[in-house]
mmCIF file of the C-alpha atoms, coordinates in Angstrom:
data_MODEL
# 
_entry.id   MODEL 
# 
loop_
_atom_site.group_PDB 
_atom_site.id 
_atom_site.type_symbol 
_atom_site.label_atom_id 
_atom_site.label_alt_id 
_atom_site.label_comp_id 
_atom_site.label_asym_id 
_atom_site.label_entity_id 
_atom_site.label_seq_id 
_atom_site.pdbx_PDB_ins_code 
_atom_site.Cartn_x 
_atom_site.Cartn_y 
_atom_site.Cartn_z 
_atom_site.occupancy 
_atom_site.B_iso_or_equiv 
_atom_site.pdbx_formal_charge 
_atom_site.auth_seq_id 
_atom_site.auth_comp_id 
_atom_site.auth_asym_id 
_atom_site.auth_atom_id 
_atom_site.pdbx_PDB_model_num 
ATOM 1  C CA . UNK A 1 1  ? 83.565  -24.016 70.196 1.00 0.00 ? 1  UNK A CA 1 
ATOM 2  C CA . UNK A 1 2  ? 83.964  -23.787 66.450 1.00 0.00 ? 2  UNK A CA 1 
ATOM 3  C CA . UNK A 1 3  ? 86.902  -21.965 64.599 1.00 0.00 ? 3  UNK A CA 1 
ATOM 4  C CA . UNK A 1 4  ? 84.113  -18.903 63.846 1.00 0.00 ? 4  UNK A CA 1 
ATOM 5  C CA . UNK A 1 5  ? 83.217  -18.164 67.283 1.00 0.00 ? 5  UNK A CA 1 
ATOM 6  C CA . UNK A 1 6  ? 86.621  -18.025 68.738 1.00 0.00 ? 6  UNK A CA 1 
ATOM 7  C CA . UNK A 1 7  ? 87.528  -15.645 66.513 1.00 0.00 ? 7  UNK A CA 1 
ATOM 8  C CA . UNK A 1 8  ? 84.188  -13.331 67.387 1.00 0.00 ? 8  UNK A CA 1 
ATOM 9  C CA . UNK A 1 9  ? 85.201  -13.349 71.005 1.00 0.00 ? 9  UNK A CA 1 
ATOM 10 C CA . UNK A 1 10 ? 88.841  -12.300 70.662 1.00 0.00 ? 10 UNK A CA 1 
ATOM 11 C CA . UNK A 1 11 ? 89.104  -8.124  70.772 1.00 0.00 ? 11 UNK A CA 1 
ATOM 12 C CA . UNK A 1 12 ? 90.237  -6.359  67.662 1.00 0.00 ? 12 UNK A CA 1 
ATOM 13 C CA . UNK A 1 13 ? 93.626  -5.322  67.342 1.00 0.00 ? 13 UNK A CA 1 
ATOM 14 C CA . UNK A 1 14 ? 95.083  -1.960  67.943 1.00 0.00 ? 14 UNK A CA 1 
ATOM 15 C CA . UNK A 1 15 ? 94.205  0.683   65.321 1.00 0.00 ? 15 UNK A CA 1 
ATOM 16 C CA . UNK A 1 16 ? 98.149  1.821   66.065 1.00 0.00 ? 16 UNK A CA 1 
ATOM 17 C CA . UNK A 1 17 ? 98.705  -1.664  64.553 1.00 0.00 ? 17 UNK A CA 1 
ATOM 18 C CA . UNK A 1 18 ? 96.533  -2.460  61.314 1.00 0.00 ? 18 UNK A CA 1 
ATOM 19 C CA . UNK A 1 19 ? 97.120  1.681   60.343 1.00 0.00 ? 19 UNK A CA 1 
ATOM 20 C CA . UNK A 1 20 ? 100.364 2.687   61.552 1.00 0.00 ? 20 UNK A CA 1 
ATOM 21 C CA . UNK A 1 21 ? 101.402 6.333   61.301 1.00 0.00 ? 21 UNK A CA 1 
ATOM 22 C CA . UNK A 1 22 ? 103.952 7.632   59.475 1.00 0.00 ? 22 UNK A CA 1 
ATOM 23 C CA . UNK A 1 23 ? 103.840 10.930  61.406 1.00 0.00 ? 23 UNK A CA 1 
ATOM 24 C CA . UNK A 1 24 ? 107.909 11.012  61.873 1.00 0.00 ? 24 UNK A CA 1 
ATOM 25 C CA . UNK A 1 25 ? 108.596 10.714  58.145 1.00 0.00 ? 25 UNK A CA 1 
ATOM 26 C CA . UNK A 1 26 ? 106.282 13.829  57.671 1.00 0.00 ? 26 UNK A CA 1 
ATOM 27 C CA . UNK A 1 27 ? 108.141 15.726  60.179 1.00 0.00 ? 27 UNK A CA 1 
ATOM 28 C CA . UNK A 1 28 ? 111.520 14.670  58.855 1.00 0.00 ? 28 UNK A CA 1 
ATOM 29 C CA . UNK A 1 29 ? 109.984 15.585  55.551 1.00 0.00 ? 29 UNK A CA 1 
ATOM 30 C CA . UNK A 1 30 ? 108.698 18.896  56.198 1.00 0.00 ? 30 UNK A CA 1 
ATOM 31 C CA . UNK A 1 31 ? 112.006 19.689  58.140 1.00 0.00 ? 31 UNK A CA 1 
ATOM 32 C CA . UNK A 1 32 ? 114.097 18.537  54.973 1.00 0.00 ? 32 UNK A CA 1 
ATOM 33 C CA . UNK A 1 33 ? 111.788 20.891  53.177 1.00 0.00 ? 33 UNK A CA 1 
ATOM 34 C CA . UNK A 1 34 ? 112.589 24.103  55.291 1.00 0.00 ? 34 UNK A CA 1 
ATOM 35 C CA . UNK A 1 35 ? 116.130 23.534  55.523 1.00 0.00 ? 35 UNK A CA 1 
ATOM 36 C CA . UNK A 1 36 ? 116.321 23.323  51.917 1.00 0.00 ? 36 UNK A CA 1 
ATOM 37 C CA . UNK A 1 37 ? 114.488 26.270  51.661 1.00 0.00 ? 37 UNK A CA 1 
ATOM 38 C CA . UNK A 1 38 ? 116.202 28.053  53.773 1.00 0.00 ? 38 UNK A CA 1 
ATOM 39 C CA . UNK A 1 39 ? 119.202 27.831  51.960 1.00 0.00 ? 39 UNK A CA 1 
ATOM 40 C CA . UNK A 1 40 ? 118.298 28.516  48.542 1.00 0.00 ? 40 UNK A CA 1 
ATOM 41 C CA . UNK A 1 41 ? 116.723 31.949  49.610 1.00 0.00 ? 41 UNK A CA 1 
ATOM 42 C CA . UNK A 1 42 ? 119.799 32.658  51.492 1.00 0.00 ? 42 UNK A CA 1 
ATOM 43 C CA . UNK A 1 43 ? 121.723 31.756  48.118 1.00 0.00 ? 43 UNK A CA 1 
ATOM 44 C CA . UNK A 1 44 ? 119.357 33.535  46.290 1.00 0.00 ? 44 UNK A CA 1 
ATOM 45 C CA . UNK A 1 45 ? 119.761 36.891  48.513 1.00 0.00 ? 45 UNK A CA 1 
ATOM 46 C CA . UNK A 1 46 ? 123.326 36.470  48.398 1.00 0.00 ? 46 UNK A CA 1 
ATOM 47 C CA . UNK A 1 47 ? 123.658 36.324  44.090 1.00 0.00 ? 47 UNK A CA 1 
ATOM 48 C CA . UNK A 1 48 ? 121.242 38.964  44.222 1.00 0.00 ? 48 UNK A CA 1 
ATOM 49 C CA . UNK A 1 49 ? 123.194 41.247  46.156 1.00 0.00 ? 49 UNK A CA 1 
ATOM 50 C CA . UNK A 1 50 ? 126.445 40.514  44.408 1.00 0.00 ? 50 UNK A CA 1 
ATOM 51 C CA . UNK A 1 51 ? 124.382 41.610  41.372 1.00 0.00 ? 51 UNK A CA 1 
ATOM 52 C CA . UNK A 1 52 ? 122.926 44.263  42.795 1.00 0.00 ? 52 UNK A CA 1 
ATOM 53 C CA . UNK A 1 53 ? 126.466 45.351  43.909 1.00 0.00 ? 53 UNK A CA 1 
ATOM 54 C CA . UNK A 1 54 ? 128.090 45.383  40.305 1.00 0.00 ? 54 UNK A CA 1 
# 
């Protein structure tokens, strides 16, 4: 058996493997993302309401 052929009889590898996802950093980034936005419209309503107040 030759170097060649050995390697056309062994299965691929899992697609997991040679792509791997990077599904948790989108969810930690999309979290991140509505946390922060979350608090910069409550800061906004706040300022605008001690604006609106004066």
């Amino acid at each position: 058996m030759t170097k060649e052929n050995k390697k056309e009889g062994e299965p691929l590898p899992p697609r997991s493997r040679v792509h791997p996802s990077n599904k948790m950093k989108m969810v930690r980034l999309f979290y991140n993302v509505l946390i922060a936005a979350f608090f910069l419209l409550t800061a906004g309503l706040v300022f605008w309401g001690i604006q609106f107040l004066e």
